[in-house]
C-alpha positions in Angstrom: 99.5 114.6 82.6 101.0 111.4 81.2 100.9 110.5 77.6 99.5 107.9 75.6 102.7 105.9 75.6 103.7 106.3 79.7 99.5 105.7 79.8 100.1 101.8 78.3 102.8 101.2 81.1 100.1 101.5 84.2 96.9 98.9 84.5 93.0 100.2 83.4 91.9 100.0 87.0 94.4 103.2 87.4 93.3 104.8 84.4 89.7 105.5 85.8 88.8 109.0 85.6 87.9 108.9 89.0 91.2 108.2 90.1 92.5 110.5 88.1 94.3 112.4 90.9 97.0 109.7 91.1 98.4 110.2 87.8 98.5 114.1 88.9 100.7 113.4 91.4 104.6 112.6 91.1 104.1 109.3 93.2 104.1 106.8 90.1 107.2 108.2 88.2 109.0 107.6 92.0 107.7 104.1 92.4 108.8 103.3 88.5 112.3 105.2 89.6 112.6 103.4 93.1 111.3 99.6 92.0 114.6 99.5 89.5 117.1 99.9 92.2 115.7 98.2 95.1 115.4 94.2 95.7 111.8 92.9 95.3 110.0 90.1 96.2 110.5 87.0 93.4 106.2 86.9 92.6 106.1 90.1 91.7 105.6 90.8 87.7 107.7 93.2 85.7 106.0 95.6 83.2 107.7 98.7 81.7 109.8 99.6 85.0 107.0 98.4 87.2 106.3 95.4 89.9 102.7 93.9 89.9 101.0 91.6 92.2 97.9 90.3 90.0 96.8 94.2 89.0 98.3 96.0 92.1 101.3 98.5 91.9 103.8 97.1 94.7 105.1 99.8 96.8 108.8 99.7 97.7 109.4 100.2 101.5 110.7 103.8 101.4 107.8 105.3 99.2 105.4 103.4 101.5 104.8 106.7 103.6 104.5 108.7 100.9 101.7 106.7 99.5 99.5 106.7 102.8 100.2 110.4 102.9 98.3 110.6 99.4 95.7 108.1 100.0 94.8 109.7 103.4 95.9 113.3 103.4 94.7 114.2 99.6 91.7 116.5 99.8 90.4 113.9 97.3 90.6 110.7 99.7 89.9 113.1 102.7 91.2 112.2 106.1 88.9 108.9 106.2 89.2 106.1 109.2 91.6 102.8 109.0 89.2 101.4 106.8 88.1 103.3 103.9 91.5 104.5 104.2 93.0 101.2 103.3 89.9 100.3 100.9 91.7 103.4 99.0 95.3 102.0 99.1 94.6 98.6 98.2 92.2 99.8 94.9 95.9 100.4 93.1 98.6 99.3 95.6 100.0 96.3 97.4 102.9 95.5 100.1 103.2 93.6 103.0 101.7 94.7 106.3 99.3 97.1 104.8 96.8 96.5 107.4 98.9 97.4 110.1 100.4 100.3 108.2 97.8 102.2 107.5 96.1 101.6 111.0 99.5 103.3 112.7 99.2 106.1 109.9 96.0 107.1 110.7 95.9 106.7 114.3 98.7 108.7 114.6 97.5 111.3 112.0 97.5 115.2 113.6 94.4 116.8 111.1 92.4 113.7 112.1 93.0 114.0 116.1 92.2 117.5 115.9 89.1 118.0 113.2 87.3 114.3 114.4 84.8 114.1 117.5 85.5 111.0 120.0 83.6 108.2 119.5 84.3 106.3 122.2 82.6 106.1 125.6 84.4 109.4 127.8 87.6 108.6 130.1 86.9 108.1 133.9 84.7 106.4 135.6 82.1 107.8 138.7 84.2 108.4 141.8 82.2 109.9 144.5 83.1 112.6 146.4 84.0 111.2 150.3 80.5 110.9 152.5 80.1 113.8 155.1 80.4 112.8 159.1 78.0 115.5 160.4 75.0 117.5 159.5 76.1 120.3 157.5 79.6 120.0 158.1 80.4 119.4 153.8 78.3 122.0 151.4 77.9 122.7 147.9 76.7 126.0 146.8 76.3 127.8 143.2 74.0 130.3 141.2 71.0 130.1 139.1 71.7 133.0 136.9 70.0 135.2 134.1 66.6 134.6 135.3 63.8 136.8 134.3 63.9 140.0 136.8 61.3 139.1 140.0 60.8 142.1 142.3 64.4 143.3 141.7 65.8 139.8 141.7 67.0 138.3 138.9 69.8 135.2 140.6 68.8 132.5 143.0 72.0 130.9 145.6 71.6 127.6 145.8 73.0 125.9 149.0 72.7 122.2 150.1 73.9 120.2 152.8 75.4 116.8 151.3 74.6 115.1 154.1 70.8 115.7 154.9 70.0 117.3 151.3 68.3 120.3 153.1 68.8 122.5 150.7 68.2 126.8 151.1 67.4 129.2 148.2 68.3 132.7 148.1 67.1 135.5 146.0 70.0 138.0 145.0 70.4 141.2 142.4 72.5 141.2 139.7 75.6 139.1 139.6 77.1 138.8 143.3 80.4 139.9 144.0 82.9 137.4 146.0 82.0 140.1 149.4 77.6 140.2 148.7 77.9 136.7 148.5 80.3 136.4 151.9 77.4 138.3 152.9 74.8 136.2 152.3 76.5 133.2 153.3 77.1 134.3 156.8 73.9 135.5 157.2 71.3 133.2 155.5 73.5 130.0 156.0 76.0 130.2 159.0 73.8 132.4 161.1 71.4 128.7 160.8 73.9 125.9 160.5 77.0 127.2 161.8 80.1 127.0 160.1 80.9 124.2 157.9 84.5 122.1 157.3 84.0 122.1 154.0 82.5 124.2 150.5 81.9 122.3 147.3 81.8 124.8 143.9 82.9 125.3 140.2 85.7 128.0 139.8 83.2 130.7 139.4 84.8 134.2 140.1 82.8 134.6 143.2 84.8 131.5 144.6 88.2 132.3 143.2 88.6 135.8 144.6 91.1 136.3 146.9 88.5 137.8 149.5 86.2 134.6 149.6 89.8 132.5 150.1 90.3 134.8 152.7 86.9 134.4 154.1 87.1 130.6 154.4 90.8 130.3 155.6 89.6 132.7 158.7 87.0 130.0 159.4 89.0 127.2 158.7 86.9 125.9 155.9 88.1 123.6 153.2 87.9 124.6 149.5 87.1 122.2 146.9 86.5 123.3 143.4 84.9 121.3 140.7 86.9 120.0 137.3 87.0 122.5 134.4 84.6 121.8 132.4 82.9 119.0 134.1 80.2 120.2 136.3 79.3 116.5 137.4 82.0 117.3 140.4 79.5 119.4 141.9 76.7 116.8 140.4 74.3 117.1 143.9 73.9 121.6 143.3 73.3 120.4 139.4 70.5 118.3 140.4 69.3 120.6 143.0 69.0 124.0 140.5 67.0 121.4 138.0 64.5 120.4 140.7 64.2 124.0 141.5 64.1 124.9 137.9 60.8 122.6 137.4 59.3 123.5 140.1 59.2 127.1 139.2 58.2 126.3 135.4 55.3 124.5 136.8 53.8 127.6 139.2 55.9 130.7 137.9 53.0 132.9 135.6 52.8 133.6 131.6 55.3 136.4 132.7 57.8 134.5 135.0 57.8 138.0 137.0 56.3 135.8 140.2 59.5 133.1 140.7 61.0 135.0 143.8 58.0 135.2 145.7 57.9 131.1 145.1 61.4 130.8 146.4 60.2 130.1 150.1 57.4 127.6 149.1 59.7 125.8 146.6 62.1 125.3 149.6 59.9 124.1 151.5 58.6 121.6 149.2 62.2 119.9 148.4 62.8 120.2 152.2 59.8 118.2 152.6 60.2 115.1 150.0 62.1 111.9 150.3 65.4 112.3 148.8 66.5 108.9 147.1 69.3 108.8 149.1 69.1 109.4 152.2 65.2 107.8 152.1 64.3 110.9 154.0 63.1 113.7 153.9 66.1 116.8 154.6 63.5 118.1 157.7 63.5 114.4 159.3 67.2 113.9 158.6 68.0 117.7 160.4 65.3 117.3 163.2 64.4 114.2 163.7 60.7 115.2 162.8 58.0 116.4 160.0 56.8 119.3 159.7 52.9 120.2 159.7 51.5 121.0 156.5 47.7 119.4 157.5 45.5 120.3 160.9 46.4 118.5 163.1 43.8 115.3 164.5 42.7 114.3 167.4 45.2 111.7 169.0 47.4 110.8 171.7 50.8 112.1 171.7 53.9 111.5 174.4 56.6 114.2 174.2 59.9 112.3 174.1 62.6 113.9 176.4 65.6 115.6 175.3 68.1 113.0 175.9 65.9 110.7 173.3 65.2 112.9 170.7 69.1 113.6 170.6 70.4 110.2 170.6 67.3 109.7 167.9 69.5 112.2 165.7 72.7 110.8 166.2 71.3 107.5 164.8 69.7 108.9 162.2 73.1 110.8 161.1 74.3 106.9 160.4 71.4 106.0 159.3 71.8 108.4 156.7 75.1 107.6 156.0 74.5 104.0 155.1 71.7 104.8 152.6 74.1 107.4 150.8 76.8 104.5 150.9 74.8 102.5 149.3 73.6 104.9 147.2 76.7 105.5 145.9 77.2 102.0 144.9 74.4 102.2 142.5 74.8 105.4 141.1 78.2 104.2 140.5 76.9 101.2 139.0 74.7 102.9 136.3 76.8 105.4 135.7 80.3 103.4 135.1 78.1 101.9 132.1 78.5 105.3 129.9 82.2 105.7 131.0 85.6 103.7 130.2 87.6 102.7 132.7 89.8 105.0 134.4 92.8 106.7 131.9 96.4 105.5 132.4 97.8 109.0 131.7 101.5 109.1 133.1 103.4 112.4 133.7 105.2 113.3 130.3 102.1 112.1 128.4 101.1 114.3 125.5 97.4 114.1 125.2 94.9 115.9 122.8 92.0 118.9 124.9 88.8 119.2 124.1 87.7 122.2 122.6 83.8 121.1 123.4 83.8 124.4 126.2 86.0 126.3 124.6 85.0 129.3 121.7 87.5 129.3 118.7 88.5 132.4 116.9 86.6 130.9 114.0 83.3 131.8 112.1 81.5 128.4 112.7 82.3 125.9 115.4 80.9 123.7 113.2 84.3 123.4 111.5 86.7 124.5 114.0 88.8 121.9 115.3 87.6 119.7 117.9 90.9 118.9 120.2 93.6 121.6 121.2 97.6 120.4 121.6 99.1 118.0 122.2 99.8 119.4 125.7 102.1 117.2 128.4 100.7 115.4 131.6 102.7 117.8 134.3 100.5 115.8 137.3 98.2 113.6 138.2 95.4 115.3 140.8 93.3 112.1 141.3 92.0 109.6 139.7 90.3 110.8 136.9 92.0 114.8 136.9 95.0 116.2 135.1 97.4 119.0 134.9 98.5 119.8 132.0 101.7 122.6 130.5 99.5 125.2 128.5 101.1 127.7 127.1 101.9 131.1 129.4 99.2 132.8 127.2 96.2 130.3 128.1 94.0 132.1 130.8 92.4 128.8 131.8 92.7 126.7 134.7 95.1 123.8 133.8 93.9 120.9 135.7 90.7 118.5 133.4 88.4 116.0 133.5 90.0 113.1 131.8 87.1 113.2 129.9 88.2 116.1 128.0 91.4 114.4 127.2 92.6 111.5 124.7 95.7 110.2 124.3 97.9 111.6 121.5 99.0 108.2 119.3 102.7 107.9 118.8 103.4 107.1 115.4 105.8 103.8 114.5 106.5 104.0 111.1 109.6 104.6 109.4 110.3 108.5 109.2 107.0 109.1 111.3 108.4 110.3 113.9 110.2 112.6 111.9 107.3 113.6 110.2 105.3 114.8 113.2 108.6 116.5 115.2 109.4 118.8 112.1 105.9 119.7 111.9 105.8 121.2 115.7 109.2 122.4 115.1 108.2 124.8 112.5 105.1 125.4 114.1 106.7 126.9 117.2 109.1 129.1 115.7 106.9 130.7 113.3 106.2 134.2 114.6 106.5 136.0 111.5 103.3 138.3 110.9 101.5 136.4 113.6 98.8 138.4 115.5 96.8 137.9 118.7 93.7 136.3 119.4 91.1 136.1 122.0 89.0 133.1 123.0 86.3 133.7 125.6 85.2 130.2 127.8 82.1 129.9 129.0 82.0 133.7 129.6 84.3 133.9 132.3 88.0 133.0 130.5 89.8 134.5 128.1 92.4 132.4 126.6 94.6 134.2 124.2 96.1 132.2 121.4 98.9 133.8 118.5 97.8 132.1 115.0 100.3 131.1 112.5 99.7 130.8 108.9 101.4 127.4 109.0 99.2 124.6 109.3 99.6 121.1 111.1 
């Protein structure tokens, strides 16, 4: 606390009570120390050791860091943005470039990168996945899961053709295993279709297992997994389960004991509408034809021979191609609207992870931290995916959405560098009377993390 005679030497608009926290700290008797042995600019005004510009303090360059630290890091000024940040500093302070200063210092601030949700449009815009050349030749498959049980049934396996949108749905028991749902594939999908050049799914454990791998390299089929965490990859299933999802709220009884015995019906009635992009039905696209579901009336019909109802299909199948192609287009069109452009993440990168699908060790999520790292770009898989280096102990898959990602902002202020480095340095070799962890992801992870006392 400063006395009545060190309280004369310092302007009223510092002797608020509500900025009271300044005079706590040992920042003024440094700047009083500093300004005596350090050249100044010639309009400043000298009182009692100190340089004023009209009633600001001016800061000398060295203790210029120091002061953004209290006006930004102080549980009293809170770890606000740019603005109220330097609405703080220039209350009581003044020096040239403060703007820019304080927009480095808190764009490059750690607490803030980790505690503070995006609020920018998410990285990466819509790249469509490649259109199939034949009828069931691409899939994409997943589960509806934890569904009330129906006559021992209490999953439905959802598999569509990308090309012709014919979709299939199949009861199952309990959670499949990677060889029940082998099982099933073979018989409910390739015993119909034959066998395709390609699956489309999430990383669910049915999919990862060594014996589905197996499975699939023995018929030469193609494996391609969706993003972690971003289940827009697999976009065209997504859509499919909700389609299924509202037709069964809309027939399924009070009890929702009755939804298997709706499966086949439900099929058919998706089987039977005009997708919006194809503008066919999935029956017409596979055979060439509607099926019956009024009598039939009186009328004069000429059976077209084989030859003509094949070359029919063949058409079709490009048909169908150019209405997806343009489909595309728009849906690329409306959806690049809630994205940014494409990330310009370089290997060597350190970038800041989501923790949006990822449980902390923490009571509330509400105030757990809302980015993991920085972690390092190790490779870029496309355009909008990224490896990154987790640490041996992460049990997660390592490649992202770059929508889960922002870029980590290098500070450029003197001793900021410095700053940040001996931060992670300490962080990193602090083992003492750590102990272990456990995360769970989305039910199926387990990422193990060892928690320090130190905070960054």
């Amino acid at each position: 606390m400063f006395s009545e005679e060190e309280k004369t030497d310092i302007p009223d608009t510092i002797l608020r009570p509500q900025n009271f926290f300044l005079l706590q700290s040992e920042l003024i008797s440094k700047i009083k120390e500093v300004s005596s042995s350090v050249p100044l600019p010639d309009e400043l005004q000298a009182h009692d050791g100190f340089y004023f510009l009209k009633d600001k303090i001016f800061i000398p360059e060295s203790l210029r860091l120091e002061t953004l630290r209290m006006v930004h890091d102080h549980p009293l000024a809170g770890h606000m943005g740019v603005s109220k940040t330097l609405d703080l500093a220039r209350r009581f302070f003044h020096w040239p470039r403060m703007a820019k200063d304080c927009k480095t210092y808190v764009s490059s601030c750690e607490t803030c990168a980790r505690s503070k949700d995006s609020r920018t449009k998410p990285l990466g815009l819509l790249h469509p996945l490649p259109i199939p050349s034949r009828l069931w030749g691409s899939i994409s498959i997943d589960f509806i899961v934890d569904l009330p049980p129906s006559q021992g049934f209490n999953t439905i396996f959802v598999v569509v053709d990308r090309l012709s949108k014919m979709a299939h749905f199949i009861p199952l028991s309990g959670t499949p295993s990677a060889a029940y749902t082998a099982e099933v594939f073979i018989k409910e999908i390739i015993r119909l279709h034959g066998v395709s050049d390609e699956i489309v799914s999430d990383r669910g454990v049915q999919f990862t297992s060594k014996f589905w791998r197996a499975l699939c390299d023995s018929l030469k089929i193609k494996l391609a997994f969706s993003t972690a965490f971003h289940p827009q990859s697999n976009g065209q299933t997504e859509r499919t389960n909700q389609t299924l999802e509202q037709y069964l709220r809309c027939f399924s009884s009070f009890l929702q004991d009755n939804w298997s015995k709706l499966l086949p019906l439900a099929e058919f009635s998706y089987n039977n509408a005009c997708h919006s992009s194809t503008k066919q039905t999935p029956f017409f696209a596979n055979f060439g034809c509607h099926p019956h579901i009024l009598p039939n009336f009186p009328k004069e019909i000429q059976v077209p021979a084989v030859q003509d109802r094949l070359l029919f299909i063949s058409k079709n199948v490009q048909v169908i191609q150019q209405a997806m192609t343009q489909a595309q287009r728009n849906f690329k069109v409306f959806a690049d609207r809630k994205w940014r452009r494409d990330p310009e993440f370089r290997v060597g990168d350190l970038v800041w992870l989501s923790t949006r699908h990822i449980k902390l060790p923490c009571p509330s999520k509400k105030l757990g931290q809302r980015f993991l790292g920085p972690f390092p770009v190790v490779q870029q898989i496309n355009e909008v995916a990224f490896k990154l280096k987790l640490p041996t102990s992460y049990k997660i898959h390592p490649v992202f959405h770059s929508a889960l990602l922002k870029t980590r902002a290098a500070g450029t202020m003197p001793h900021m560098g410095a700053r940040l480095s001996v931060c992670y340095a300490q962080a990193r070799g602090a083992h003492g009377g750590a102990r272990l962890r456990t995360l769970r992801i989305d039910a199926r992870r387990v990422l193990t993390l060892r928690a320090c006392s130190l905070r960054i």
